[in-house]
KOLMARMI-433473 format. One record per residue (C-alpha): residue number from 1; residue in one letter; z, x, y. Coordinates in Angstrom, 3 decimals, always signed. Layout:
% KOLMARMI-433473
<node NUM,a,<Z,X,Y>>
...
% end
This chain:
% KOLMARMI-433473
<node 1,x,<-15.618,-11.404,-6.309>>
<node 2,x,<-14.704,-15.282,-7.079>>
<node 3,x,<-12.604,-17.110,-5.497>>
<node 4,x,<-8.725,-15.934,-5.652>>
<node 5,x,<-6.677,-19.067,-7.674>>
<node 6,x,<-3.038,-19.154,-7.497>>
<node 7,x,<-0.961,-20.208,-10.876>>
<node 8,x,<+2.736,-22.183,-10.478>>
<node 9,x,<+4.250,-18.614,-11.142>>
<node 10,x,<+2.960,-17.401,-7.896>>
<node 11,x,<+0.207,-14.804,-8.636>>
<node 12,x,<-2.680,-14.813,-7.826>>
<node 13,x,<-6.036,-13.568,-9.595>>
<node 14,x,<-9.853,-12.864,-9.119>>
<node 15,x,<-12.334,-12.136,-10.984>>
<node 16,x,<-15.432,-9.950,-10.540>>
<node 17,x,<-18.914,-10.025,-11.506>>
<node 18,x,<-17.871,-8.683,-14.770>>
<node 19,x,<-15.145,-11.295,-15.872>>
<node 20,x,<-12.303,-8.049,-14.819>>
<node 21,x,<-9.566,-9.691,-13.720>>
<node 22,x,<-6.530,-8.538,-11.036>>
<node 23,x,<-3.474,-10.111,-10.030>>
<node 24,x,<-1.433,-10.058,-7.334>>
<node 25,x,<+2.011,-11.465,-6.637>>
<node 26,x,<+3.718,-12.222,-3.493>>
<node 27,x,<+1.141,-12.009,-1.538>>
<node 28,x,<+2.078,-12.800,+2.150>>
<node 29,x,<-0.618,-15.477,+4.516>>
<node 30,x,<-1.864,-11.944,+6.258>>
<node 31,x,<-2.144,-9.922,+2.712>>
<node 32,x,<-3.928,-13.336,+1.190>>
<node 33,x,<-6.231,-13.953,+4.355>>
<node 34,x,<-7.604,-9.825,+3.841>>
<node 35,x,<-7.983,-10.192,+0.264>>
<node 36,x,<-10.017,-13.362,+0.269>>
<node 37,x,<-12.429,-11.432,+2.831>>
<node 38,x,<-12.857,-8.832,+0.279>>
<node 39,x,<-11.993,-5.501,+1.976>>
<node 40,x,<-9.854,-3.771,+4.660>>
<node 41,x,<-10.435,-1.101,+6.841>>
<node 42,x,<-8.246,+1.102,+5.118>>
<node 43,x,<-7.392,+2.140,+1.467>>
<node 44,x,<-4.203,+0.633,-0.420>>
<node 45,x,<-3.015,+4.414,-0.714>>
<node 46,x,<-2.975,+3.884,+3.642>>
<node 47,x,<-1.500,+0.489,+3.108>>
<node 48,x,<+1.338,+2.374,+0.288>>
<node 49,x,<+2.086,+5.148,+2.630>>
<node 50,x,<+2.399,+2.896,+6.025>>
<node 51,x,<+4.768,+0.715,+3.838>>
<node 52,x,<+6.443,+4.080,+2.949>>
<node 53,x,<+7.009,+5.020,+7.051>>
<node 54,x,<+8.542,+1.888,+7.908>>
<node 55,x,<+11.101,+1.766,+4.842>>
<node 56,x,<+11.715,+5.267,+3.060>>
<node 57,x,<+13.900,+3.337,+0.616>>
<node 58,x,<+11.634,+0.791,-0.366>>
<node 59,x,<+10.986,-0.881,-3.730>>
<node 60,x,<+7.985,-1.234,-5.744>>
<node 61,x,<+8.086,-4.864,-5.668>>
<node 62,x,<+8.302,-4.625,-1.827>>
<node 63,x,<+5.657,-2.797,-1.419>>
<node 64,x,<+3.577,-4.274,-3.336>>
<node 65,x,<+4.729,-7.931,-1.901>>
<node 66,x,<+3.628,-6.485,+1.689>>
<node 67,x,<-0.132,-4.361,+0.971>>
<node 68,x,<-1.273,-7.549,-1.781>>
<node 69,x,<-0.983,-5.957,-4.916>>
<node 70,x,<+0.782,-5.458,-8.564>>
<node 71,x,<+3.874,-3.279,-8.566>>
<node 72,x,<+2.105,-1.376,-11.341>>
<node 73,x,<-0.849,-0.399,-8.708>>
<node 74,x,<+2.057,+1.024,-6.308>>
<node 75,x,<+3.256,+3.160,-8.697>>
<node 76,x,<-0.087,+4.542,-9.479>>
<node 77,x,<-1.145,+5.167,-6.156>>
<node 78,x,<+2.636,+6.287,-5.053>>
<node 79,x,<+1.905,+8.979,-8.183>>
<node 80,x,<-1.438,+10.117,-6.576>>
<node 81,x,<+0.492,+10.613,-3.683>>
<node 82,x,<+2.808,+12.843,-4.987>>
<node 83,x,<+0.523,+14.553,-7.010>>
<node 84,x,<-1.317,+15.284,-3.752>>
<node 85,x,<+1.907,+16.469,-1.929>>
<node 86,x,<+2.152,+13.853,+0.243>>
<node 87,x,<+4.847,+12.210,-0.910>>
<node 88,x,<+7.894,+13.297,-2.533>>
<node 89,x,<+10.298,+10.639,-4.824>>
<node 90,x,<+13.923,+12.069,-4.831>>
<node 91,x,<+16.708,+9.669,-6.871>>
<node 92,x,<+19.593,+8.375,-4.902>>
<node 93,x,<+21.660,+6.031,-7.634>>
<node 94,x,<+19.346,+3.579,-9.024>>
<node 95,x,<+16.733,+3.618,-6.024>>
<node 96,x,<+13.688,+6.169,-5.234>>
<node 97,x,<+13.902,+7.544,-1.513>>
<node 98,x,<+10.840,+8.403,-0.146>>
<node 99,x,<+9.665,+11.705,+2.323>>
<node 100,x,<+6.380,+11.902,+3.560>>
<node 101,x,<+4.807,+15.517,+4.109>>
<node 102,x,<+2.986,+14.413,+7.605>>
<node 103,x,<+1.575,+17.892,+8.324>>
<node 104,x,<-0.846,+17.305,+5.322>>
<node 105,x,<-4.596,+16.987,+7.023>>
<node 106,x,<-6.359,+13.971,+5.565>>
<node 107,x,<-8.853,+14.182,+2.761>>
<node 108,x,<-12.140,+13.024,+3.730>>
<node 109,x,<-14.616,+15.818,+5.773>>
<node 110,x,<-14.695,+13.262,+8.394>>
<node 111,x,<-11.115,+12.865,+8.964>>
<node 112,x,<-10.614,+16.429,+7.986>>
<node 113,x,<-9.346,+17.940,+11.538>>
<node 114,x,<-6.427,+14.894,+11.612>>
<node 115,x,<-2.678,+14.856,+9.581>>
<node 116,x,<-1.086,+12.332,+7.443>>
<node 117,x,<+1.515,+11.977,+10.269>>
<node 118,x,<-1.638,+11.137,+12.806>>
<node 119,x,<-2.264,+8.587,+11.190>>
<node 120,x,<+0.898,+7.203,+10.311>>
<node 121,x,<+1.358,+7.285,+14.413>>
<node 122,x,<-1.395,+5.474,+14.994>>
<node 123,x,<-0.943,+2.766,+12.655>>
<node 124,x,<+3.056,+2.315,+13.227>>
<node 125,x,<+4.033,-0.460,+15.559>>
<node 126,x,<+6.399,+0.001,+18.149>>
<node 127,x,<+9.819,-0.709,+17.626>>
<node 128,x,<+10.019,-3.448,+20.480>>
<node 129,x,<+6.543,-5.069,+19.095>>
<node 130,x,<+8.365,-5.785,+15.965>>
<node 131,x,<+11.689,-7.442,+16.883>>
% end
């Protein structure tokens, strides 16, 4: 990847090897700091979902603020969740709540024998740790 460059409007892009570009906007110091080391040790669909748990009424633009990337990438990934049964969207006015089906076992052969909602356990801070 090269280096990240921010424009006056606040987004940020790379490029790769290949001259593909992404952007990201809002990205926080924490989201910025784990982008410019190049990976994470978990997937944005972990970082979606996690953002998901905390706030079940949460916007795109929130989301994608928090895990570091375009609001059009959340709704991808929040349509491979559903798609996947792990999520399900229900309309409440003009905002999307969210469920998440935690009994689902995770995808990978590794992780096989563990839920969504093990995960999402693991990873979720304690209410006093955030305050």
């Amino acid at each position: 990847m090269y280096p990240m460059s921010e424009r006056s409007d606040g987004v940020m892009r790379t490029k790769d090897e290949e001259g593909l570009e992404t952007a990201s906007v809002g990205l926080g110091s924490r989201a910025s700091e784990e982008a410019a080391h190049g990976w994470t040790f978990l997937s944005n669909h972990a970082h979606v979902l996690l953002c998901i748990a905390r706030d079940r009424d949460a916007r795109l633009r929130d989301i994608a603020a928090e895990v570091g990337i375009t609001e059009r990438a959340v709704q991808r990934i929040l349509g491979e969740l559903e798609d996947a049964g792990v999520v399900v969207r229900e309309r409440r006015g003009r905002r999307n709540h969210y469920e998440i089906d935690g009994e689902i076992p995770l995808r990978h052969p590794l992780e096989a024998h563990r839920s969504i909602g093990d995960l999402l356990d693991l990873l979720r801070q304690p209410s006093s740790a955030a305050e």
